[in-house]
N, C-alpha and C positions, 0 to 999 in steps of 0.2 A: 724472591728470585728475580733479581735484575733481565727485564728483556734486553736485548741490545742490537742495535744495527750499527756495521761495520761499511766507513766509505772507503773507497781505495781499495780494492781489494783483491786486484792486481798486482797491488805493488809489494814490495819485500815487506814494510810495517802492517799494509793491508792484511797481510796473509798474514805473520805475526800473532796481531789482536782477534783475525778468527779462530787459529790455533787454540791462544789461550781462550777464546770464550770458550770453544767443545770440550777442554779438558779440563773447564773448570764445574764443581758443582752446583754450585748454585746460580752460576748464570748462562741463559737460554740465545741462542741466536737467531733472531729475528726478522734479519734482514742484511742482504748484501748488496752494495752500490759503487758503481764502475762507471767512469766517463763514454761518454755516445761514444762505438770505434771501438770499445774495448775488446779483443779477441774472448774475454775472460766471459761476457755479456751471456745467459740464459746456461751455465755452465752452473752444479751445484758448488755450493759456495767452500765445500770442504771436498771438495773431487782430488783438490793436488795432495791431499793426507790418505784419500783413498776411503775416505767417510763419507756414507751418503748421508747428506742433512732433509734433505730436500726447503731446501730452501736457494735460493736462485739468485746467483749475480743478474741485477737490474742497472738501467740510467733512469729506471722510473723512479722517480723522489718520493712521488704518494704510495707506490707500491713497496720499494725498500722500508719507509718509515713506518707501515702501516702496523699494528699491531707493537711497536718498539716502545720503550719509555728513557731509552737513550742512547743516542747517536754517541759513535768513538769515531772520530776524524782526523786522520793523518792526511791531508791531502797538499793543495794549492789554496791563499787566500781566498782567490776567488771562487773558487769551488766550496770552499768552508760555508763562504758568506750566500751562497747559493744556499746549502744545505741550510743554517740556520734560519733562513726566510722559509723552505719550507715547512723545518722545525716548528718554527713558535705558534700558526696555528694548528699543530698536529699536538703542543704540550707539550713536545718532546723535548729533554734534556741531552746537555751535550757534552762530550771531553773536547774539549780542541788542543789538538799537539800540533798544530801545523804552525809553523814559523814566518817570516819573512813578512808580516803585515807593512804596512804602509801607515804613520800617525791616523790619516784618515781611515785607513780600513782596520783600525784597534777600535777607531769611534764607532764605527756600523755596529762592531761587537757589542760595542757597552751598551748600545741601543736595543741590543736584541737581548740582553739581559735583565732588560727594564720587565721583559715579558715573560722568559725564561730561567729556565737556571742552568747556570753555564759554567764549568770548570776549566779554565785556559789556563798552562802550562808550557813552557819554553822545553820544557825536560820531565817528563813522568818518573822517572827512578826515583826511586829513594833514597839513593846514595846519593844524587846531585842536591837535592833540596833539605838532606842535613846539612853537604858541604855551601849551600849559599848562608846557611845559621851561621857555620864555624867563619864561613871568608866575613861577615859582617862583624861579629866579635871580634875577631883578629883586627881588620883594619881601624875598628874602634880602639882598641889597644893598645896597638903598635904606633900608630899614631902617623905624624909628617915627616920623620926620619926613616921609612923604609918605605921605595920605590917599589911600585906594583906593575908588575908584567899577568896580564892575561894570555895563554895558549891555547890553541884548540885546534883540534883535527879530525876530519870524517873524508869519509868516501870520496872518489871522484865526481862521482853523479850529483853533489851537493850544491844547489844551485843559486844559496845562500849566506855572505860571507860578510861581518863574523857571525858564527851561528846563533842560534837566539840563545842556544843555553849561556854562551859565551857573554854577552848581552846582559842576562839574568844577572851572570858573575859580577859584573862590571855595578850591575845598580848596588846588588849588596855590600860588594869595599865601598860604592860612594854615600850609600846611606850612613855606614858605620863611620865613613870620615863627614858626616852632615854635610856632603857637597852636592851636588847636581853633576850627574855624570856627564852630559852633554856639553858641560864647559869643560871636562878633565880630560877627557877622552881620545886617544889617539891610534888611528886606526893603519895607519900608512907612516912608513918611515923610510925616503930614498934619499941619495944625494948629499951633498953639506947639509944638516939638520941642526947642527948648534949642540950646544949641551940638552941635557934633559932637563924640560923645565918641572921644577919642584912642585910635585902634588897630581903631577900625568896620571894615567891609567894606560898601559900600553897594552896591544891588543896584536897579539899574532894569530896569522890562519894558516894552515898547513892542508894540504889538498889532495889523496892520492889511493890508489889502490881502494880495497875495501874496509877500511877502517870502520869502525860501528861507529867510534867518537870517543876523545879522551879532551879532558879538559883539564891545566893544572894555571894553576896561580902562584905566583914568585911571590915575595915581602923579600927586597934587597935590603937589610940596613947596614949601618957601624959594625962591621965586623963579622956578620953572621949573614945567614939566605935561611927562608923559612918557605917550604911548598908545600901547597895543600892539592891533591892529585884526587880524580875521578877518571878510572880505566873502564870502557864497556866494551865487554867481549862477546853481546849476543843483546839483540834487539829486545828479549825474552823477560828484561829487566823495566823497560817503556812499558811492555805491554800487560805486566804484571800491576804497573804504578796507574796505567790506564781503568784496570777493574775497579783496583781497590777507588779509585774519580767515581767510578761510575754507580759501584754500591753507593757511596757518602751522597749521591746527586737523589738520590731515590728519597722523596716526598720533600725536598728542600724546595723554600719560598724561592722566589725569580732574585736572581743575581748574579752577580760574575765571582766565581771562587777561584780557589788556587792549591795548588800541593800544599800548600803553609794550611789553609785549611783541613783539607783532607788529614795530613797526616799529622796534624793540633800543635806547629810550631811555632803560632804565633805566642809575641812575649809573654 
């Protein structure tokens, strides 16, 4: 029975992942942790379901983790990279779904997995990381004659653009076409732009309202348009892909995993 402590837990995903740990059976909630400031702070951690846990939104690191065997983190980078320095010598295992790193601050991670075991994710659903299988096959396929459009859209409040899931997308068409994405890649497009140069990855962001997130991928070719579409209508689908992270982390050696592990997609 997976212990778990929940960071964020204030926020819409925070509240989310404690949801589903109380309704789930086999895993225990451990621990709640909230930034310094948070209104939520010394409040029981399932108050807004109207369940007493007794268990307590903290900013205390050592008191959140204490008793956990792994941290669920939706938060900020730096608050991730916080939590995982207190992690590693408490042992404790991590999901990370938070997005927006910075090349350097992917490395801190990798570092912290030298000690840990660590499952980072751009998207926990399951429906997203069968559809990065299918966009890899496809662009492997399809080949250099059809144009790839990536879309993606979430919430207002999203303070990270393009999304990481969106990102995820982008490596899987360029692994399947053996390119490196960071040369194909095109994030912005205003003004005289020229034709579309052959072999792009084109990347729209859309921004508004309360969207959870949808994500779809174009293949324009010779005659046809082929989309491959992921709609999320309730956070409840992350938080679901989050568990099933956090079982699969229970007595794994130190490393960095991925949904491709978790749910055994690798080839």
């Amino acid at each position: 029975m997976p212990r778990i402590a929940v960071a964020g837990c204030s926020g819409r995903m925070g509240r989310m992942l404690v949801e589903a740990v109380l309704a789930s059976p086999d895993c225990t909630l451990t621990g709640a942790l909230d930034v310094p400031g948070s209104p939520a702070l010394g409040q029981d951690a399932g108050g807004f379901l109207g369940h007493a846990t007794g268990v307590r939104v903290t900013a205390d690191l050592q008191a959140g983790l204490a008793g956990a065997e792994v941290l669920i983190d939706f938060t900020r980078p730096e608050g991730t990279l916080a939590h995982l320095a207190a992690c590693r010598p408490l042992g404790v295992a991590a999901v990370i779904g938070t997005t927006g790193f910075t090349p350097e601050q992917h490395a801190q991670v990798a570092r912290h997995a030298a000690g840990l075991a660590l499952m980072m994710a751009p998207n926990m659903s399951v429906g997203v990381n069968v559809m990065l299988r299918l966009l890899e096959q496809a662009a492997r396929t399809l080949g250099a004659d059809y144009d790839i459009e990536v879309i993606e859209a979430h919430h207002r409040h999203k303070v990270d653009a393009p999304s990481g899931t969106a990102l995820a997308l982008g490596e899987a068409l360029a692994r399947g076409r053996g390119v490196d994405l960071a040369g194909k890649a095109v994030f912005t497009r205003h003004g005289h732009t020229g034709e579309r140069r052959p072999g792009d990855i084109g990347f729209a962001t859309v921004r508004g309202g309360d969207i959870v997130g949808e994500h779809s991928v174009m293949f324009a070719g010779p005659g046809e348009r082929i989309e491959i579409s992921h709609k999320s209508s309730s956070r409840a689908n992350y938080a679901d892909g989050s568990l099933r992270a956090a079982r699969f982390l229970i007595g794994r050696a130190p490393g960095l995993y991925d949904m491709a592990d978790v749910l055994q997609l690798r080839a």
